[in-house]
GUPA-946487 format. One record per atom (N, C-alpha, C, O): atom name; residue number from 0; residue in three letters; x, y, z. Coordinates in pm, whole numbers, always signed. Atoms other than C-alpha are relative to their C-alpha. Last residue first. Layout:
('CA',NUM,'ala',(X,Y,Z))
...
//
This chain:
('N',89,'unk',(+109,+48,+34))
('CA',89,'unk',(-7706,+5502,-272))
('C',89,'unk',(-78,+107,-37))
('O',89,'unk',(-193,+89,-76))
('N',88,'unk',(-41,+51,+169))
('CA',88,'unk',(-7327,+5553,-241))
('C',88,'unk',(-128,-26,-69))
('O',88,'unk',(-123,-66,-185))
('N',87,'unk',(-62,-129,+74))
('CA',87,'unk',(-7348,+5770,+79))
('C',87,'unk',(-27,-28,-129))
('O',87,'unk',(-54,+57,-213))
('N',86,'unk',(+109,-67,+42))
('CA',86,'unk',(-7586,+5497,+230))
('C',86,'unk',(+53,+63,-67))
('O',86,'unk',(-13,+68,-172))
('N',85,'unk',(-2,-118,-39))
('CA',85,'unk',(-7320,+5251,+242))
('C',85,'unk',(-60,+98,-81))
('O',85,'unk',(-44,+118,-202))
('N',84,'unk',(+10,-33,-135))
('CA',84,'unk',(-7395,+4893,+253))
('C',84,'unk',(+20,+159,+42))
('O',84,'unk',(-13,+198,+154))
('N',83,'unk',(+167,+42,-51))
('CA',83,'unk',(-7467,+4853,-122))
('C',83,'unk',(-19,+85,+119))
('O',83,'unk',(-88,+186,+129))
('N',82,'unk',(-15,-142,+76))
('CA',82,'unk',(-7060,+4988,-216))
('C',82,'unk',(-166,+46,+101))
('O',82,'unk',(-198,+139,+174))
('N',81,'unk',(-52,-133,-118))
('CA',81,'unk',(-6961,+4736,+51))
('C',81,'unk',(-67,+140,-46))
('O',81,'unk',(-78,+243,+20))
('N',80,'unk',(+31,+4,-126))
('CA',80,'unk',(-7161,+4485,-126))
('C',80,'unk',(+54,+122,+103))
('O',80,'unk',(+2,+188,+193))
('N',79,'unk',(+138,+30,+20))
('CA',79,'unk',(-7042,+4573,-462))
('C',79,'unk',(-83,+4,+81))
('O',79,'unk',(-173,+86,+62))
('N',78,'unk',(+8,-126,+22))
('CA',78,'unk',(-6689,+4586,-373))
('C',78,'unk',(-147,+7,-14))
('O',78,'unk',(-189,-8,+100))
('N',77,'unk',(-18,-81,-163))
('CA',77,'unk',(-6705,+4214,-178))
('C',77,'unk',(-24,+195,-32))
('O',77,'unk',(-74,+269,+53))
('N',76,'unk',(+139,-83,-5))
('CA',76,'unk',(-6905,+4049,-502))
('C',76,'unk',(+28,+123,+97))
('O',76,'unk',(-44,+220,+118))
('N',75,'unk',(+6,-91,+139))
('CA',75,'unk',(-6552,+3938,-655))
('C',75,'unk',(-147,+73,+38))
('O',75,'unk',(-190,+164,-33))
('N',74,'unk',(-65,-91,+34))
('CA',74,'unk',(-6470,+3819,-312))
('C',74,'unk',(+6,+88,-90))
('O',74,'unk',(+65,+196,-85))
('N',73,'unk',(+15,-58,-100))
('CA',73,'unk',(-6784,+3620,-258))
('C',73,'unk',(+103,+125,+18))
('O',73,'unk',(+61,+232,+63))
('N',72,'unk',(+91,-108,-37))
('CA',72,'unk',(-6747,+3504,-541))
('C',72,'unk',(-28,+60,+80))
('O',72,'unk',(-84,+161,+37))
('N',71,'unk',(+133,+17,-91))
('CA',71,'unk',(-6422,+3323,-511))
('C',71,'unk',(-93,+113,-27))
('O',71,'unk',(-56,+230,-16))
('N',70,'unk',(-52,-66,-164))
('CA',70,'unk',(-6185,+3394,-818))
('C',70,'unk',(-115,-48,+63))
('O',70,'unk',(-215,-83,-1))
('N',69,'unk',(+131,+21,-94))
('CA',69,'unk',(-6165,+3207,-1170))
('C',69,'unk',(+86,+76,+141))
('O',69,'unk',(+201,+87,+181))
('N',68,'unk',(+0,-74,-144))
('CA',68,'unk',(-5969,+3279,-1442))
('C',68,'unk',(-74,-46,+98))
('O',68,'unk',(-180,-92,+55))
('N',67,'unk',(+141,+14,-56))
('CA',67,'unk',(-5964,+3080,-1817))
('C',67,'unk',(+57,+49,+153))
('O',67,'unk',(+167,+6,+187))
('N',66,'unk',(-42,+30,-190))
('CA',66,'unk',(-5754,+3130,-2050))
('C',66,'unk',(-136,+30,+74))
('O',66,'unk',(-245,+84,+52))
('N',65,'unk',(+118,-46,-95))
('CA',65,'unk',(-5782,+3098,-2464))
('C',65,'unk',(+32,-70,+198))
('O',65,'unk',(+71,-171,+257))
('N',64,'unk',(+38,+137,-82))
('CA',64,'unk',(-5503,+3108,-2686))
('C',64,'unk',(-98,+79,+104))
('O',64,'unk',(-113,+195,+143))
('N',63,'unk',(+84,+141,+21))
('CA',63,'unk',(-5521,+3381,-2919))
('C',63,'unk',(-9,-60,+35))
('O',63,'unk',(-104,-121,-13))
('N',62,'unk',(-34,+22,+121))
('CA',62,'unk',(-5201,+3581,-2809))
('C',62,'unk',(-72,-129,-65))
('O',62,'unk',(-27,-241,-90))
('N',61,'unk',(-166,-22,-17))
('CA',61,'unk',(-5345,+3594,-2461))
('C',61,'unk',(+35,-56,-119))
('O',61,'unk',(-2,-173,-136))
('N',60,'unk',(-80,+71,+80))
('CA',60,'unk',(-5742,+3539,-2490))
('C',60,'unk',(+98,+73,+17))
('O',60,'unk',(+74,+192,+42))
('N',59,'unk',(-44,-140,+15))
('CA',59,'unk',(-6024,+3587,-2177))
('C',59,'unk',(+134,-93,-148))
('O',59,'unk',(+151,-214,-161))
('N',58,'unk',(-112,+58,+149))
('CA',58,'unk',(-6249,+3397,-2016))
('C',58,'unk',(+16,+119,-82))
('O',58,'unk',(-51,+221,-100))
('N',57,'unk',(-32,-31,+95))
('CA',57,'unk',(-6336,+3426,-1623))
('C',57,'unk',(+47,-31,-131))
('O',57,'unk',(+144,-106,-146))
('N',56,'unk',(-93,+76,+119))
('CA',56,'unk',(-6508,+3210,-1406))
('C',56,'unk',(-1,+106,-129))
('O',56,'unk',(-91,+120,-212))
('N',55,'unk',(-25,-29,+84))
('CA',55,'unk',(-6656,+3334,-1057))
('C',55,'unk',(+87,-19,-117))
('O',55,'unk',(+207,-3,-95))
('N',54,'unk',(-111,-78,+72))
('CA',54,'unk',(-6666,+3102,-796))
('C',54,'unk',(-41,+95,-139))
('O',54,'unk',(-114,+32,-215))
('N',53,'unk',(-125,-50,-71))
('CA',53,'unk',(-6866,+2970,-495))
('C',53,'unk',(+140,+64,-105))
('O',53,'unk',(+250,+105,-68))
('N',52,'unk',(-14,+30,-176))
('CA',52,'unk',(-7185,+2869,-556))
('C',52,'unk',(+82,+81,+5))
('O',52,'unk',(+49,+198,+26))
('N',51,'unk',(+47,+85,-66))
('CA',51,'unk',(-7149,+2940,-959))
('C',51,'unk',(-40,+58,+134))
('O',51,'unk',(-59,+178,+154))
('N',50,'unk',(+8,-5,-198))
('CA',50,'unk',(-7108,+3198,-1168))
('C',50,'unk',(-45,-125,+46))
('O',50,'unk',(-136,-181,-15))
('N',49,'unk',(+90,+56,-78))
('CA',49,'unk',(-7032,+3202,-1589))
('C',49,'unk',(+24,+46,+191))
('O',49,'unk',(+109,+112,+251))
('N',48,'unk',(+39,+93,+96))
('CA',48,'unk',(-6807,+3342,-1858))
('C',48,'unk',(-94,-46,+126))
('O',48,'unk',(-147,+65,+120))
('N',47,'unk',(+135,+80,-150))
('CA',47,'unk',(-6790,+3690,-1718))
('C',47,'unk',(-18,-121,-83))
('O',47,'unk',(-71,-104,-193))
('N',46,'unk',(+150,+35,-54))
('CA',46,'unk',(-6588,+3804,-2033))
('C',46,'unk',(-4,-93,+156))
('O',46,'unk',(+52,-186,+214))
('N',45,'unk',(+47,-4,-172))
('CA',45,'unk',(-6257,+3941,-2122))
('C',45,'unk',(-125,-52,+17))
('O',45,'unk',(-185,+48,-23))
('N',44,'unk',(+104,+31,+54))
('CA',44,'unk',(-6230,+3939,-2583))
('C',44,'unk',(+1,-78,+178))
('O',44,'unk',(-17,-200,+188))
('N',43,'unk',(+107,-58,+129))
('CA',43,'unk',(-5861,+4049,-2572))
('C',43,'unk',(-96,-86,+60))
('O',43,'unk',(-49,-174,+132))
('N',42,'unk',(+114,+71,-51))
('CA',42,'unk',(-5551,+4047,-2300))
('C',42,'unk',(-112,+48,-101))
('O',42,'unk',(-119,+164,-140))
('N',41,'unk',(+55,+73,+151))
('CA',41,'unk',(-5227,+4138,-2455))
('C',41,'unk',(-166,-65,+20))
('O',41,'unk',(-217,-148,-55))
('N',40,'unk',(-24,+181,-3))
('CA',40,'unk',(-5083,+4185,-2087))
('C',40,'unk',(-43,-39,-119))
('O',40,'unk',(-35,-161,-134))
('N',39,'unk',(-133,+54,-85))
('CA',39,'unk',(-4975,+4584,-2062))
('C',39,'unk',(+0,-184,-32))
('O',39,'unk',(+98,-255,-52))
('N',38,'unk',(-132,-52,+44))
('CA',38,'unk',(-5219,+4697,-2335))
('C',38,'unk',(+113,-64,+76))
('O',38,'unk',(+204,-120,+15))
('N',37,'unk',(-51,-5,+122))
('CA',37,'unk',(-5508,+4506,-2305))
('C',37,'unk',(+118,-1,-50))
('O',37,'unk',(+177,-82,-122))
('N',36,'unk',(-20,+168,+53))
('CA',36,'unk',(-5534,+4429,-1958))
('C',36,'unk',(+35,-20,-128))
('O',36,'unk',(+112,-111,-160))
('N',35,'unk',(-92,+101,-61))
('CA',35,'unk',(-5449,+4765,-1867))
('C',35,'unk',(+43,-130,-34))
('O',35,'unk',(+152,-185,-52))
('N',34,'unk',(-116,-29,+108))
('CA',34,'unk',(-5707,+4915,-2082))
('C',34,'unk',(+98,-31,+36))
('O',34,'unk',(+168,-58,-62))
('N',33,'unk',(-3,+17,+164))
('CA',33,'unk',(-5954,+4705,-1934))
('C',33,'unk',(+136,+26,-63))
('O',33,'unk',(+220,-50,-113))
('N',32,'unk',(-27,+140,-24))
('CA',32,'unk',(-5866,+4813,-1583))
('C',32,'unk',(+12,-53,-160))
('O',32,'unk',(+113,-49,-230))
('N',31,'unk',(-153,-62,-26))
('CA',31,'unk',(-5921,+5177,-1720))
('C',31,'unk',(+72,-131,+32))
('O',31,'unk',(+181,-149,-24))
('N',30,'unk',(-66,-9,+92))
('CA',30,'unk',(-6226,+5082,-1869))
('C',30,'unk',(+127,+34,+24))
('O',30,'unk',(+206,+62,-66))
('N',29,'unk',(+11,+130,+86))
('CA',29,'unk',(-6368,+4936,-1576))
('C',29,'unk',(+69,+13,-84))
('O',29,'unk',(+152,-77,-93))
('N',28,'unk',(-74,+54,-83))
('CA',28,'unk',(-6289,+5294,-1349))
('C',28,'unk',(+7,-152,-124))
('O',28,'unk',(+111,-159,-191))
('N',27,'unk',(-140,-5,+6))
('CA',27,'unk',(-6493,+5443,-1600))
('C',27,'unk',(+116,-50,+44))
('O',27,'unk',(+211,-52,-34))
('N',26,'unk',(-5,-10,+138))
('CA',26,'unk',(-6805,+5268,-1574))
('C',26,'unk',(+189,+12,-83))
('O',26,'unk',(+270,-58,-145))
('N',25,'unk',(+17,+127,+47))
('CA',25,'unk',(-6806,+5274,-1227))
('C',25,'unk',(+79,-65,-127))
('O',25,'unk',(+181,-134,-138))
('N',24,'unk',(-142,+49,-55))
('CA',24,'unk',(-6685,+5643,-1230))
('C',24,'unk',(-7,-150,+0))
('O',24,'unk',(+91,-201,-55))
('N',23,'unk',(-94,-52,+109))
('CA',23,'unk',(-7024,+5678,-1462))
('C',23,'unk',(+154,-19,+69))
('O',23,'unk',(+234,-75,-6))
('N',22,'unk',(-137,-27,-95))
('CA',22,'unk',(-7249,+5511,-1199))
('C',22,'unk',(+122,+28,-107))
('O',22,'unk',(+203,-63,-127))
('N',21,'unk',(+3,-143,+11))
('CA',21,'unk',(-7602,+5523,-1435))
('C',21,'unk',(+129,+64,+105))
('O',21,'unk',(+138,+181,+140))
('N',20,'unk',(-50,-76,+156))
('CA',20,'unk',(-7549,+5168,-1517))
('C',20,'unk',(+3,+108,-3))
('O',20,'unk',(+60,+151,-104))
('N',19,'unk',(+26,-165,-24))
('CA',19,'unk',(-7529,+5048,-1128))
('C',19,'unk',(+12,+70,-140))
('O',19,'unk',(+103,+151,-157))
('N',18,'unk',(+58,-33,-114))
('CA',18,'unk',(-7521,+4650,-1127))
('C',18,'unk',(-44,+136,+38))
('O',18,'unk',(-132,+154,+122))
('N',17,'unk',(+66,+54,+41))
('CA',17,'unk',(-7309,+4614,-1404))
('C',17,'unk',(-148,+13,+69))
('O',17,'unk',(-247,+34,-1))
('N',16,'unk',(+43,-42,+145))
('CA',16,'unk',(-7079,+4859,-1355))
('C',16,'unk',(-136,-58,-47))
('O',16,'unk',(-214,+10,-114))
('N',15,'unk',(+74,-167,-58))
('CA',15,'unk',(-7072,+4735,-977))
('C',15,'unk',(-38,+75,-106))
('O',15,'unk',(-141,+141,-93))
('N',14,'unk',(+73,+15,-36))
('CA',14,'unk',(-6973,+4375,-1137))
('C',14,'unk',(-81,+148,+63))
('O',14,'unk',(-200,+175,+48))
('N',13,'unk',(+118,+59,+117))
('CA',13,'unk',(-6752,+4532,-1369))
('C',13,'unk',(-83,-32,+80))
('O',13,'unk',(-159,+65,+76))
('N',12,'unk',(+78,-156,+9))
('CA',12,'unk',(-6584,+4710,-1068))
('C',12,'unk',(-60,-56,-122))
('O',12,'unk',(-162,+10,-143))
('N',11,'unk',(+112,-114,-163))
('CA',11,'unk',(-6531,+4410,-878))
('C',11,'unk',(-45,+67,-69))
('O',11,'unk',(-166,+82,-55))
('N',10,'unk',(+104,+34,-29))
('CA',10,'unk',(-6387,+4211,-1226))
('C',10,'unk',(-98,+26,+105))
('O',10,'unk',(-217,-6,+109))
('N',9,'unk',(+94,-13,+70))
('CA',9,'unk',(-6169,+4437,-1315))
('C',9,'unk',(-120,-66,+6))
('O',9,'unk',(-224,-13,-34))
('N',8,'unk',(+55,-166,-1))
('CA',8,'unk',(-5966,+4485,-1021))
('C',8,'unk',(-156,-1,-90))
('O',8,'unk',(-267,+36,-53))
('N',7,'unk',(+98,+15,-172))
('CA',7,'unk',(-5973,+4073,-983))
('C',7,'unk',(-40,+179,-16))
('O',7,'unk',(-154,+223,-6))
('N',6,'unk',(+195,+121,+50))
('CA',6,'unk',(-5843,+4042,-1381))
('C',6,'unk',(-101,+30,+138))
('O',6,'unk',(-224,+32,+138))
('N',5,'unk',(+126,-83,+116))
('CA',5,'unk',(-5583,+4363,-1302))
('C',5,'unk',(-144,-75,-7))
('O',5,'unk',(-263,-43,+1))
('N',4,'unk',(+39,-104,-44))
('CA',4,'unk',(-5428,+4162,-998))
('C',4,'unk',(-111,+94,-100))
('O',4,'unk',(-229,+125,-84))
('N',3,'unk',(+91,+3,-75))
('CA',3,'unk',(-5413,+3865,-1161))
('C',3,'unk',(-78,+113,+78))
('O',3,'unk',(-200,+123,+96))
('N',2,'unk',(+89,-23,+100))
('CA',2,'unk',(-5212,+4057,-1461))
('C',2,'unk',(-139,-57,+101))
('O',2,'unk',(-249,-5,+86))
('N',1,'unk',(-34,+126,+64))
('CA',1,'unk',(-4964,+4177,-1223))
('C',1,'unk',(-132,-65,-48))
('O',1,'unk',(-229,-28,+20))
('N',0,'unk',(+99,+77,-71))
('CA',0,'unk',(-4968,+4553,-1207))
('C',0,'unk',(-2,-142,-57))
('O',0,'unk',(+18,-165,-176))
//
């Protein structure tokens, strides 16, 4: 998986993690992204560094240097929202 891909996985289901603390596949699902990022890309110390309007801004370190992510919010909120919209999940 290419490492954008992992950062966007992980960041939907963190937000739904975040958002639902008693959603244990939530939960789990995150750490599995996680461990991805870790192991396959060297990725350490991930955070939600801020939100705006219109983007989400990730920070994250690759052999100690520090990177920075960003995706549209609206896309990083889209699991979240879909999860919302259906009664099954509520």
């Amino acid at each position: 998986m290419r490492l954008q891909d992992a950062l966007f996985n992980w960041l939907q289901i963190q937000l739904v993690a975040e958002a639902r603390p008693e959603d244990q596949a939530a939960a789990d699902t995150r750490d599995f992204f996680l461990e991805i990022l870790t192991d396959d890309h060297g990725v350490a110390n991930l955070r939600i560094h801020k939100a705006d309007e219109t983007m989400i801004h990730l920070k994250y370190e690759i052999d100690g240097h520090a990177k920075l992510q960003m995706f549209p919010k609206e896309a990083g909120e889209q699991l979240l929202f879909d999860i919302n919209q259906n009664p099954k999940y509520n």
